[in-house]
N, C-alpha and C positions, 0 to 999 in steps of 0.2 A: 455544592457547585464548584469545581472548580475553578480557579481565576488563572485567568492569561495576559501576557504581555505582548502584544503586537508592537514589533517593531520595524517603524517605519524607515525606508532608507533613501531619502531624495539625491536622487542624481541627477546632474547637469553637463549641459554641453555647454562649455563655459563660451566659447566662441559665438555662440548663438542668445546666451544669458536666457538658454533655456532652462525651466525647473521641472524634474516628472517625479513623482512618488508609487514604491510599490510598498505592500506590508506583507515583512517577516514574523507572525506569530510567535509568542516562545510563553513555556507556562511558568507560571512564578514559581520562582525555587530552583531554576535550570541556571547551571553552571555552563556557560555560551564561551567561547574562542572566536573572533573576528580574526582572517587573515586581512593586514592594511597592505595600501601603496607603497608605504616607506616603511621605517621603523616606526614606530611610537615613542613619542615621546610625554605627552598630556593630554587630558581632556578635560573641558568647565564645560557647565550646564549651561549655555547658550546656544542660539543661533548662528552659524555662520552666512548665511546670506545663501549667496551662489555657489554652491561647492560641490566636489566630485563625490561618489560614495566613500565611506569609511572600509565596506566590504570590495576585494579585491580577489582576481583570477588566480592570485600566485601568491602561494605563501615561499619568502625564497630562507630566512631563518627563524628563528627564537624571537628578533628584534620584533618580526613583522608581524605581532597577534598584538591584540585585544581580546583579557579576558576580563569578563565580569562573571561575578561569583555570586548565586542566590540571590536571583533578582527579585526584588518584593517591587508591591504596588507604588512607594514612591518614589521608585526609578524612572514617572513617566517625566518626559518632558525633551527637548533638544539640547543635542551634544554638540560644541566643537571640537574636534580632537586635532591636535598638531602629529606630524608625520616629518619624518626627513625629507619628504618629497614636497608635501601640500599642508591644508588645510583638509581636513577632510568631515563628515557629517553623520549624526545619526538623530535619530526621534524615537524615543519609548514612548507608546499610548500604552494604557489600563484599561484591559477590556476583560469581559466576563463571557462562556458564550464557548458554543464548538464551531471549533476549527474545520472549517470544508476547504479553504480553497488550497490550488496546487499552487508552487512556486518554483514559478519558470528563472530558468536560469541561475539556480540557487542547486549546493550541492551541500549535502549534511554529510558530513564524516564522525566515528568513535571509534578508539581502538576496537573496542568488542562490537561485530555485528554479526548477521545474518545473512549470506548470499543467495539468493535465489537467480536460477538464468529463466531467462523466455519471457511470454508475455506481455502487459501493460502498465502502463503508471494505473490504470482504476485496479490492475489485479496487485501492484504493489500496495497500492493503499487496501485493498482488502485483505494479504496477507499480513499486513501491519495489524489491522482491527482483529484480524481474527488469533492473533498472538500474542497470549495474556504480558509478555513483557514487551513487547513494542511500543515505543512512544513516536519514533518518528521515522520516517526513511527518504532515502533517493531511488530516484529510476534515472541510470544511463543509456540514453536515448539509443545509442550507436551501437553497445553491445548489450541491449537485451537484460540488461542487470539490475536486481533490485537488491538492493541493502537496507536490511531492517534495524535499530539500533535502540536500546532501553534507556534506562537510566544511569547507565555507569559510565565514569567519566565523564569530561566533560565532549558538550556539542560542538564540534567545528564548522564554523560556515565561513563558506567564500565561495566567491563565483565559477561557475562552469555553464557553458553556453548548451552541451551535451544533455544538461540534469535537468532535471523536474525534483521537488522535495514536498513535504508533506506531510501529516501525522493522523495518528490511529484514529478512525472516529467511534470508538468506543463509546463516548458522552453523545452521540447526535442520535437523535429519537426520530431514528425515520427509518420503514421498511424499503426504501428505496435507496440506501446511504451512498451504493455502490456506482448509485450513474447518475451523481451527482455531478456539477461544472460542466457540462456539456457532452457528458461522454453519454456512447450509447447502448442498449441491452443488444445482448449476441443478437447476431439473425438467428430467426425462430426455421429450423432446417427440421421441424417435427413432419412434414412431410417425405423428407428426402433422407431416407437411411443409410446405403452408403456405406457403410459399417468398419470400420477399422482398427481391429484391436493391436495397441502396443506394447509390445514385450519389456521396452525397458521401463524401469521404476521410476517414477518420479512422485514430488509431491501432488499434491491435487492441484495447488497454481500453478507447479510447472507445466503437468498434462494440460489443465485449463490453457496456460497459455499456447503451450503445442498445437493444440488444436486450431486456435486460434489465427497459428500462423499458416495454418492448410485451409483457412475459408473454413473451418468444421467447428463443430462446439463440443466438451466431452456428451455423451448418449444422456439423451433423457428418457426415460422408460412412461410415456404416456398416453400409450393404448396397444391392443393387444398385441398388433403387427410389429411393433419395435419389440416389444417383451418377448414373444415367437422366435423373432429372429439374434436376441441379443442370448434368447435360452439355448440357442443352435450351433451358435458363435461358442461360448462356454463348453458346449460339450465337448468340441475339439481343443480345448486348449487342456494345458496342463501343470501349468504354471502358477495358477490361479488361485492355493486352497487359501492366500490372506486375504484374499477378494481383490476387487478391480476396480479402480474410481470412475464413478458414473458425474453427471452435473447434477445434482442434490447437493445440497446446502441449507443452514440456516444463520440467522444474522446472530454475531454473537451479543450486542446489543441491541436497544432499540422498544419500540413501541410494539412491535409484530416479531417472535423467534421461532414461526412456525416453519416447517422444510418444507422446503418448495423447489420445484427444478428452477435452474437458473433462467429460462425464460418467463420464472414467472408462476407455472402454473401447481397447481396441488399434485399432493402425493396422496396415492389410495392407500388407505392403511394397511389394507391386508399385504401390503408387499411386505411389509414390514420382518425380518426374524422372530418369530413368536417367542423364542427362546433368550432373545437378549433386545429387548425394547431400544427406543432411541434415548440417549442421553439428554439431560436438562440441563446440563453445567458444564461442560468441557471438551465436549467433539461438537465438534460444525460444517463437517463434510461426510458425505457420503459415498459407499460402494455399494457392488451389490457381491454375495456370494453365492456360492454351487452346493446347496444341499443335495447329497447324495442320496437320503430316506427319500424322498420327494421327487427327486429327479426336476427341481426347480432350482429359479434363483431366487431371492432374498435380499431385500432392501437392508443394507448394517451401518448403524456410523462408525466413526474414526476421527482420529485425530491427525490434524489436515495436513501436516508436515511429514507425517509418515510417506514412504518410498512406495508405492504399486504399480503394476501393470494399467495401461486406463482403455478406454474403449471412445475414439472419437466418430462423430455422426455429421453428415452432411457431404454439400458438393465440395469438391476438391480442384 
C-alpha cells in the first residue's frame, strides 16, 4: 500500500481573522517546490495562528520557492515558515489511502511533461491513470490543456485560479474511477447516430474529448443499426487501414478491467479481431478496423496515446 502525505494548506483572510483549509495530497518520497509570497527565509515546526498560505500565484525568482526533498511519514505536523513579506503556513498530515479528490486552484508544473489539448479534468485524470508513468497532472481550464507529469524532477505547486490538479488513480479499486467527485458519465446518445467520421488523428482522449465538445461521444457499436451504419461509413473512407477510435475502453486498474463502451455497457465478443485478441497488460482503448476477407469491421485494442482518425456519434 502505498503511503501519502496530504498536505494541508490553511488560508486566511486575515482582516476578517477568518481560517479555511484545503488538502494538497503528495505521496511520500516526492521531491515538492512551493512557490512563496516573498523570499524564504525559515521555517520551524509550529503553528502560526492566523496566516496567509505558504503556496502563492507567482513564482517572481529562485528566492521565492520552497523545496522539500523526500518527504517521509514524519514530516507530518505544522509549519511556520518566515518570508520577506509575511509569516506564512503549512500542515503535513500522514495519510494512507487513494487519492480521488481534484484540486481546485492548484497548478502542478515539471520540466518533463505531457500535453494533451481538448477535453476534461475526469478525461485528464483518466489519461494520467491510463499512462503507466503519470503520477499527477493539471487541467487548464481556459485553454483546454492537460499536462501529464512522472516522477522526474521535482513537483512544482503554486496557485493558479485557471487549474484544476490531481493524480493517477491507478491504486483506487473501483470500476467506476472515472466519475468519481461529481462529475458525470457521457449522455448515453446510443439512440441517435449521427455519425461523424474525423480525418485528423488524435489520441483517444483527445477524440474522446472532441466529441465531447460537439455534444457527441466517440461511436459505440452496440446493436446492429450502429454496426450497419459505422460498416458503411468505413467503406468510403480510406484512410483507415490503422483503424479508427471507437468509445471502448477498459480500466487500467481496478476491481473490474473488462471492456466496456464508455456508457457503460458490454462488448459482444464476437466483434472482437479473431486474429489478434484483446490485450491483458498494456492497451486500454479501443478501435475498430476494415477487414477486407470479410468485408466487415473488427473490434482491436491499442495503445491509447497512439494518433487515429475517430468516429464521433450523437446530436450535435
Amino acid at each position: 500500500m502505498m503511503q501519502f502525505i496530504h498536505l494541508c494548506l490553511v488560508l486566511a483572510t486575515v482582516q476578517l481573522l477568518l481560517v479555511s483549509a484545503e488538502v494538497i495530497p503528495l505521496p511520500e518520497g516526492v521531491n515538492v517546490i512551493f512557490s512563496l509570497p516573498g523570499s524564504f527565509e525559515s521555517c520551524t515546526k509550529h503553528g502560526c495562528g492566523n496566516f496567509v498560505s505558504c503556496v502563492s500565484e507567482l513564482n517572481q525568482g529562485s528566492n521565492n520557492m520552497l523545496a522539500l526533498d523526500n518527504l517521509v511519514l514524519s514530516d507530518s505536523g505544522s509549519y511556520c515558515c518566515r518570508t520577506s513579506n509575511d509569516d506564512c503556513g503549512l500542515e503535513l498530515n500522514v495519510v494512507r489511502g487513494c487519492i480521488k479528490s481534484f484540486l481546485i486552484d492548484v497548478e502542478f508544473t515539471q520540466d518533463h511533461t505531457l500535453e494533451i489539448k481538448g477535453g476534461t479534468t475526469d478525461d485528464c485524470m483518466k489519461a494520467c491513470t491510463y499512462d503507466t508513468t503519470c503520477q499527477y497532472f493539471t487541467f487548464i481550464k481556459s485553454k483546454g490543456q492537460c499536462s501529464l507529469m512522472g516522477s522526474k524532477g521535482p513537483l512544482r505547486i503554486k496557485r493558479n485560479s485557471d487549474a484544476i490538479s490531481g493524480y493517477s488513480r491507478k491504486r483506487c479499486c473501483t470500476p467506476e474511477f472515472i466519475y468519481q467527485n461529481g462529475s458525470e458519465k457521457p449522455n448515453d446518445v446510443q439512440g441517435s447516430l449521427n455519425l461523424q467520421f474525423h480525418n485528423e488523428s488524435k489520441s483517444w482522449f483527445e477524440a474522446f474529448g472532441f466529441c465531447r465538445t460537439q455534444k457527441q461521444t466517440l461511436v459505440q457499436i452496440t446493436n446492429d443499426t450502429v454496426m450497419n451504419n459505422v460498416t458503411h461509413l468505413q467503406q468510403n473512407e480510406t484512410v483507415t487501414q490503422n483503424g479508427v477510435w471507437v468509445g471502448l475502453e477498459r480500466p487500467i486498474f481496478g476491481c473490474d478491467t473488462t471492456w466496456r463502451w464508455i456508457s457503460g455497457g458490454s462488448v459482444n465478443t464476437s466483434q472482437w479481431n479473431s486474429s489478434s485478441p484483446p490485450s491483458s497488460t498494456n492497451k486500454y482503448c479501443g478501435k475498430i478496423i476494415w477487414v477486407n476477407e470479410t468485408r466487415t469491421i473488427k473490434l482491436l485494442d491499442d495503445d491509447c496515446f497512439n494518433k487515429l482518425p475517430f468516429i464521433c456519434q450523437g446530436s450535435t
